[in-house]
GUSE-336840 format. One record per residue (C-alpha): z, y, x. Coordinates in steps of 0.2 Angstrom, whole numbers, plus 5000, padded with zeros to 4 digits. Example, Ala and Ser with C-alpha at 12.3 -4.5 7.8 and 13.67 -1.06 7.14 Angstrom:
// residues 2
503949785062/503649955068/
END
This chain:
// residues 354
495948404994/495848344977/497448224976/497448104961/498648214952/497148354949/495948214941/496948214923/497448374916/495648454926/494448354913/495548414903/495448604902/494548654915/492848714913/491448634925/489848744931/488248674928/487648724948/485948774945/485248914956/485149014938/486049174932/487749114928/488749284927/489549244912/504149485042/504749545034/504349545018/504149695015/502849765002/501749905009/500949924991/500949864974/499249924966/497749894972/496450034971/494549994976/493750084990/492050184983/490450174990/490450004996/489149925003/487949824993/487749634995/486349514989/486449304984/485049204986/484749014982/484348934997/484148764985/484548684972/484448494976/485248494996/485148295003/487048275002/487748194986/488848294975/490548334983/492048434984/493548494998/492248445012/492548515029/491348655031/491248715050/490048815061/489748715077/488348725089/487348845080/487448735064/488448725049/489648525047/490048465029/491348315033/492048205022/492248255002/492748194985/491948134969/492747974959/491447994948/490247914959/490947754963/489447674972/489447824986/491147864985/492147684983/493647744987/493647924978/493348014995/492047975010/492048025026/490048075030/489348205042/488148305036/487548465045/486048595043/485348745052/484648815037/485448775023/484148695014/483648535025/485348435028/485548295041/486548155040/487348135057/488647985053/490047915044/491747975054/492847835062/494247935051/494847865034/493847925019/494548115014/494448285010/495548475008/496148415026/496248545039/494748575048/494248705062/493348745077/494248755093/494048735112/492248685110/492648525097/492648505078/494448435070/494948365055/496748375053/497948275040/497048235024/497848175006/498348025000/497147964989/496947814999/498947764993/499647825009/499948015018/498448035034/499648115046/498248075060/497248235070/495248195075/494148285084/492448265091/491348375105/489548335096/489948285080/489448095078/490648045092/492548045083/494148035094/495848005087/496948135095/498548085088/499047955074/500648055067/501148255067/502948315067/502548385050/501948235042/501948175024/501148345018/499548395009/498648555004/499248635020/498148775027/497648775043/496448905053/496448965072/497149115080/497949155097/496949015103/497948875094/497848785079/498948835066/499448725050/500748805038/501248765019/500748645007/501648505000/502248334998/501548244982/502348234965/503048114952/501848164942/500248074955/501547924954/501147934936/499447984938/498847834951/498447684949/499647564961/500247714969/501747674982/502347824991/504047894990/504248024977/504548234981/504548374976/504348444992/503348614996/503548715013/503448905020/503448845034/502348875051/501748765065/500648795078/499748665094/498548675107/497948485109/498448425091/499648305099/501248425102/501648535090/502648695089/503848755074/503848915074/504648965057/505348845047/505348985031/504049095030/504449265018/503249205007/503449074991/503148904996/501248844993/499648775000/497948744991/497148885003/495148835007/494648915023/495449025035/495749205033/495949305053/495649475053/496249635065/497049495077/498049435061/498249275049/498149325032/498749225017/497749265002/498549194985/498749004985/500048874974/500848714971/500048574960/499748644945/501348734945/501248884955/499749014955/499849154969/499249324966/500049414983/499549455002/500149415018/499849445035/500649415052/500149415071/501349285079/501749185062/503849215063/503749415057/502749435041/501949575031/501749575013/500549695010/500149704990/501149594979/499849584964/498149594969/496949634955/496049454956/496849304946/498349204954/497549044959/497548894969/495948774976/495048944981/494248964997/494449125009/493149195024/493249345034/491249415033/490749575037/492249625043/493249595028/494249465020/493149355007/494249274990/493149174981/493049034966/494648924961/495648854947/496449024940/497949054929/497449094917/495449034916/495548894924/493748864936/492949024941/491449104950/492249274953/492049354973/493349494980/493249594997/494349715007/494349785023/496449785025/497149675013/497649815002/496249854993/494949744985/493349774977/492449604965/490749594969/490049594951/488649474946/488949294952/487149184951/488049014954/489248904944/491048934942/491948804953/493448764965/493748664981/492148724987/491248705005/491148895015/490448945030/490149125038/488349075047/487049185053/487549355045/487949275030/489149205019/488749035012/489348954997/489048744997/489348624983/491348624974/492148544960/490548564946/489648424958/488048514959/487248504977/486748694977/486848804994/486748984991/487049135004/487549295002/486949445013/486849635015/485749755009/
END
């Protein structure tokens, strides 16, 4: 999501992509490696504009989820735009088969949100938790089996009052682990803000199979407390945590993985690509996707990373789109597709193989 906290110091120093589809290349804890050395001959990979001007309004942290043979964008933030988005976030459903024609399906019966946790599971879509831009913690779990029809699964989790959590799917169950509770400083930062003040930020990990009854199954992961993970990361029947953070505090540069979520395996602890948070992950091609995010240092960036085990990672050089974070990716018809983000552009670009 984009709590209030992120809207100050962001206008501040971070810099904003123009999103034109134009050149813009400017378990343990233990650590099976600490240098990363790029694999040669890898295969080559192609982006493409699919457009420029898609019929959703700027946006970033939307849902973006493959359902049905389509690709969902749900909810999605943008104070800027106070006539569309009245209450900083909304809670539309758009979806596409394409990529460049976009349909707007309805507006959810769940509160106005975005950076929840969203996957596909057991035939349904679910958006699960949210932030707390609307003055209060959305502790409540949705899911739908068309897309249009919204049902409220549960109106509080067992690991409530969090945000930035990341959530994916494996073992057939929904998994939600880190993130945090908000600051002092969003206190400071919003206007008639009135929830408790924390410092809160977990490790921990939680799993369900109805959304209603959850499961803790660590309460302290091996690795440093963070969230701010977009997407989900399984590959070779494990969960993999690829760099994430804490509000403007914390920027991740390591890698973890694990089967059952309890025993967990660092396996580099400085990858070559910037720490950063508000980045978004894939698994394509059989390999694990790092893409975009506010780096430290840097700030926004437009910069892609690939490997194969975790271990070793090769950048894709030569990025066409604007640098952004908080952005919408999906993994659709042999392709991975990058959809609008934080420079509020409404461009849909999709990367292939030669």
């Amino acid at each position: 999501m984009k709590q209030p906290m992120k809207k100050l110091p962001r206008m501040l120093n971070l810099a904003i992509g123009i999103g034109a589809c134009v050149s813009n290349n400017s378990a343990d804890g233990q650590d099976k490696s600490s240098s990363a050395i790029p694999r040669p001959e890898s295969p080559g990979y192609e982006w493409t504009c699919v457009t420029n001007k898609a019929a959703f309004l700027p946006r970033d942290g939307a849902g973006a989820l493959v359902f049905k043979n389509r690709m969902w964008l749900l909810g999605g933030w943008n104070p800027a735009d106070k006539k569309n988005y009245p209450n900083d976030c909304n809670n539309e459903i758009w979806s596409s088969a394409d990529g460049a024609t976009w349909k707007f399906e309805t507006r959810a019966l769940w509160e106005e949100r975005h950076t929840a946790g969203y996957v596909v599971y057991r035939d349904k879509m679910w958006v699960i938790g949210g932030d707390p831009i609307q003055n209060h913690y959305q502790n409540d779990v949705w899911n739908t089996a068309d897309g249009t029809n919204w049902v409220r699964v549960a109106d509080d989790v067992p690991w409530r009052n969090r945000i930035l959590h990341y959530t994916l799917v494996h073992d057939d169950k929904i998994w939600v682990m880190g993130g945090q509770a908000v600051t002092s400083r969003v206190r400071r930062d919003v206007r008639g803000w009135k929830l408790p003040v924390s410092e809160t930020y977990y490790n921990d990990v939680w799993n369900t199979t109805d959304g209603v009854n959850w499961t803790r199954v660590t309460e302290h992961a091996p690795w440093s407390p963070r969230g701010q993970i977009g997407g989900s990361g399984v590959l070779n029947n494990r969960m993999w945590i690829l760099g994430g953070g804490t509000y403007y505090t914390d920027y991740f540069t390591d890698v973890w993985s694990s089967r059952d979520g309890k025993s967990w395996e660092r396996h580099i602890e400085k990858a070559p690509w910037r720490p950063r948070q508000y980045h978004d992950v894939a698994v394509f091609d059989g390999k694990l996707w790092l893409m975009e995010g506010i780096c430290n240092p840097g700030g926004n960036a437009n910069d892609i990373w690939f490997s194969a085990d975790g271990e070793h990672w090769e950048e894709l050089p030569g990025t066409p789109w604007a640098k952004r974070h908080a952005a919408s990716v999906f993994v659709y018809k042999n392709a991975l597709w990058m959809v609008a983000g934080n420079h509020m552009g409404q461009d849909v670009w999709k990367l292939v193989r030669k």
